[in-house]
C-alpha positions as CSV (number, residue, x, y, z in Angstrom):
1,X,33.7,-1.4,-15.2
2,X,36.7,0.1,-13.6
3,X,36.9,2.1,-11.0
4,X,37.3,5.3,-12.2
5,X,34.3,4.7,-14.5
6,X,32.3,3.7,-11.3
7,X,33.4,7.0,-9.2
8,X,32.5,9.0,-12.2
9,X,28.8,7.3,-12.4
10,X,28.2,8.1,-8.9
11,X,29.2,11.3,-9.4
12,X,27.1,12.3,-12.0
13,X,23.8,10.9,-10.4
14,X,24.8,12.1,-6.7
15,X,25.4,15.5,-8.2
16,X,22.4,15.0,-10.8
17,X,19.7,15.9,-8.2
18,X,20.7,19.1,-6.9
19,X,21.1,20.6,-10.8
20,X,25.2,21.3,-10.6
21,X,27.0,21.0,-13.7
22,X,29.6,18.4,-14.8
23,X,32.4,18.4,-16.9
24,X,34.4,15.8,-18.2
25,X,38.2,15.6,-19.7
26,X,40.9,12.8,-20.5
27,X,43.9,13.4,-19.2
28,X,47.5,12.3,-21.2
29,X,47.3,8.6,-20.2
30,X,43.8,8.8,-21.5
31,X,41.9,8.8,-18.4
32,X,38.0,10.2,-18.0
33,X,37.7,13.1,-15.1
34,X,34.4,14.6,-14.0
35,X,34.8,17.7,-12.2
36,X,32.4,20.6,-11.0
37,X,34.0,23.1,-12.8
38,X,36.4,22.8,-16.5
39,X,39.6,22.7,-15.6
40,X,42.3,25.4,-17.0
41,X,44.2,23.9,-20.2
42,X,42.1,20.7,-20.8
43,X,39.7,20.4,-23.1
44,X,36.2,19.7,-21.0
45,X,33.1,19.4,-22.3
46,X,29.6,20.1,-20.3
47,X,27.8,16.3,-19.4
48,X,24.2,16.7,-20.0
49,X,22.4,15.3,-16.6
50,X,18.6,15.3,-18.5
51,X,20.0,12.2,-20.6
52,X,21.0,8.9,-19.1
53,X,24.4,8.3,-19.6
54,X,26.5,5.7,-22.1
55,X,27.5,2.8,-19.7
56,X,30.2,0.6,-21.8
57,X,31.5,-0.2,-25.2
58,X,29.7,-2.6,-26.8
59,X,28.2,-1.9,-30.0
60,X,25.1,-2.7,-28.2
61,X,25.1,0.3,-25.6
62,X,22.5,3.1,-26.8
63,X,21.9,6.1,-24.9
64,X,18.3,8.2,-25.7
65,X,17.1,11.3,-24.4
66,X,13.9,10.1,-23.4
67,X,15.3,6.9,-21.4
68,X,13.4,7.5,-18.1
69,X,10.0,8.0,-19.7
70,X,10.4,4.6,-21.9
71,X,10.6,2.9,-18.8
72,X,8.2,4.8,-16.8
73,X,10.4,6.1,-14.0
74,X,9.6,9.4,-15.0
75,X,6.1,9.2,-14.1
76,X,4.6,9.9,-10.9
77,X,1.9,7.7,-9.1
78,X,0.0,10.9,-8.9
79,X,0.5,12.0,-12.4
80,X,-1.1,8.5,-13.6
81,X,-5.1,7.0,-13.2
82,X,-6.1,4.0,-13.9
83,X,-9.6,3.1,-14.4
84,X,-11.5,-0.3,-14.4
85,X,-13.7,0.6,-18.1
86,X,-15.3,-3.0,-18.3
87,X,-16.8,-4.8,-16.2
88,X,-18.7,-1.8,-14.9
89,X,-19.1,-1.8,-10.9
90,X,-21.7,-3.6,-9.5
91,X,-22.8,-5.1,-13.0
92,X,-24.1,-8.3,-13.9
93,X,-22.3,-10.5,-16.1
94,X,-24.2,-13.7,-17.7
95,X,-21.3,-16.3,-19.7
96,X,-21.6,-19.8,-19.3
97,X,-18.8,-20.0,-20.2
98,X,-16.8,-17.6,-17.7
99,X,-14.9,-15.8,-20.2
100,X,-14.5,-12.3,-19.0
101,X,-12.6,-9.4,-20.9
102,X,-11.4,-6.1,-18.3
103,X,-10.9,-3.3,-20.2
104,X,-8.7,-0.4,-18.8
105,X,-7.8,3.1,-19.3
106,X,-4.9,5.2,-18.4
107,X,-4.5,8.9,-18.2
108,X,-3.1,11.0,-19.2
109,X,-1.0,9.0,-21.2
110,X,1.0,5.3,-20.3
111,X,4.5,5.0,-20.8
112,X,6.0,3.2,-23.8
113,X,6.7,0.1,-22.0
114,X,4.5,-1.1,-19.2
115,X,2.8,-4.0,-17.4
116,X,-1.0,-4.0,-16.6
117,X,-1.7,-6.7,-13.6
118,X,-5.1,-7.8,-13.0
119,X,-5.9,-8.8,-9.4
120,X,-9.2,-10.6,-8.9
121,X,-10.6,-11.2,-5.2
122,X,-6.8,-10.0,-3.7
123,X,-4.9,-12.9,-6.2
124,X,-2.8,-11.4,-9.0
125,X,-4.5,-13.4,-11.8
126,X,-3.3,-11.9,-15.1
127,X,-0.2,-10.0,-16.5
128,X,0.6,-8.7,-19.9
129,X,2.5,-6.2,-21.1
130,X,1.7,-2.6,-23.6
131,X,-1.7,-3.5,-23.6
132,X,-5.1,-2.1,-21.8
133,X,-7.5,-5.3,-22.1
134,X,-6.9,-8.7,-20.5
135,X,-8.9,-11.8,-20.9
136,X,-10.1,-14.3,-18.1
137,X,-11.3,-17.2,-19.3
138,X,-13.3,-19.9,-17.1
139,X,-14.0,-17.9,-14.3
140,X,-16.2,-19.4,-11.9
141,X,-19.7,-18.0,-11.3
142,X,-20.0,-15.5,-7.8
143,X,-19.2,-11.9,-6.7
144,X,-15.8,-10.8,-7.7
145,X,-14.0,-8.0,-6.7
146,X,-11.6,-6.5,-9.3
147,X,-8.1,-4.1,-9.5
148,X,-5.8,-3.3,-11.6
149,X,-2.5,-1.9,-11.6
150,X,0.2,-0.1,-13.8
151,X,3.5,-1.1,-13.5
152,X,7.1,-0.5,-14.9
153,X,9.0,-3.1,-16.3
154,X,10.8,-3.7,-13.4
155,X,7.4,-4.4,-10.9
156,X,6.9,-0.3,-9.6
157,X,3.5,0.4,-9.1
158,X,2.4,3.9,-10.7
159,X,-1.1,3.2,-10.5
160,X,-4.2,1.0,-8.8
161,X,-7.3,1.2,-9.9
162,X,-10.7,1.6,-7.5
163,X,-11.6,-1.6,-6.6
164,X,-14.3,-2.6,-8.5
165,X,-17.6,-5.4,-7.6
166,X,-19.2,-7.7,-10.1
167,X,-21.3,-10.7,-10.5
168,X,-20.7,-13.1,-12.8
169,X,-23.8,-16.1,-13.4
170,X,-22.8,-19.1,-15.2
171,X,-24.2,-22.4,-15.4
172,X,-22.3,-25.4,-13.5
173,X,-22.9,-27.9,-16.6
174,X,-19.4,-28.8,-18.2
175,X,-17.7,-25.9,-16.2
176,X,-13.8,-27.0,-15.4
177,X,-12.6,-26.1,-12.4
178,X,-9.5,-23.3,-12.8
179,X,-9.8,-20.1,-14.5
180,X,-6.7,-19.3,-16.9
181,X,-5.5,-16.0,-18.0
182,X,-5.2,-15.0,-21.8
183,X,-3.5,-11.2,-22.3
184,X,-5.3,-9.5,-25.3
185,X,-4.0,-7.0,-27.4
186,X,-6.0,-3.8,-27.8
């Protein structure tokens, strides 16, 4: 990227914030200006701030209006709740096997793209991505204490979940002795 292209970029997102307009022009030797106001004998046109802007050439470059909210960083952690659905709090879970299924919800709505990371007693345990059900399997018998998160692609947290207490009773015949994580879809 060269460096007017760079100074541009940083223009348009310092300016961004505070809601001033940009406008942008190429000059003879087919150079991009941004300026805060069009310039007198140049054709300008008005750079839309609401949309993220078209960085390179390549055929493979896209730009979309709702950009931010694909990835999540549109959303506030305050905007967002999670909620533990399954296993209910303080409930008692009988598998022999140890094969548990946490069932989530999210409101009002989740992004388009997003992680959902199960931590059990303080240990992440489980992370898959555009779903709301995860699946522990071989989980030894005890009290367990359960959260989950929401995250964006890139590991921001927009929401935790109450932490939430269960028991789970198991016999000890044949059990093996780590639990491994299975995402399912839902």
């Amino acid at each position: 990227m060269n460096l007017s292209r760079l100074a541009g970029l940083l223009l348009l997102t310092s300016l961004g914030a505070h809601g001033a307009k940009i406008y942008s022009w190429v000059d003879s030797r087919g150079i991009t200006h941004y300026t805060n106001a069009p310039p007198a004998g140049q054709k300008s046109q008005e750079i839309d701030l609401r949309v993220a802007p078209l960085i390179g050439t390549m055929p493979q470059s896209v730009q979309v209006a709702n950009y931010h909210h694909l990835t999540g960083t549109d959303l506030k952690q305050a905007e967002l709740a999670i909620t533990l659905i399954s296993p209910e709090a303080e409930s008692t879970l009988r598998d022999n096997t140890g094969n548990i299924v946490f069932e989530a919800r999210i409101t009002p709505t989740p992004p388009t793209q997003f992680d959902l990371r199960l931590l059990l007693d303080g240990k992440e345990r489980a992370r898959a991505s555009n779903t709301l059900m995860l699946r522990l399997e071989n989980l030894d018998r005890g009290t367990h204490k359960v959260q989950l998160e929401l995250l964006t692609k890139d590991g921001t947290i927009l929401a935790k979940s109450e932490i939430v207490t269960f028991y789970l009773h198991r016999t000890r015949v044949n059990q093996a002795a780590a639990a491994s994580a299975t995402p399912r879809k839902g």
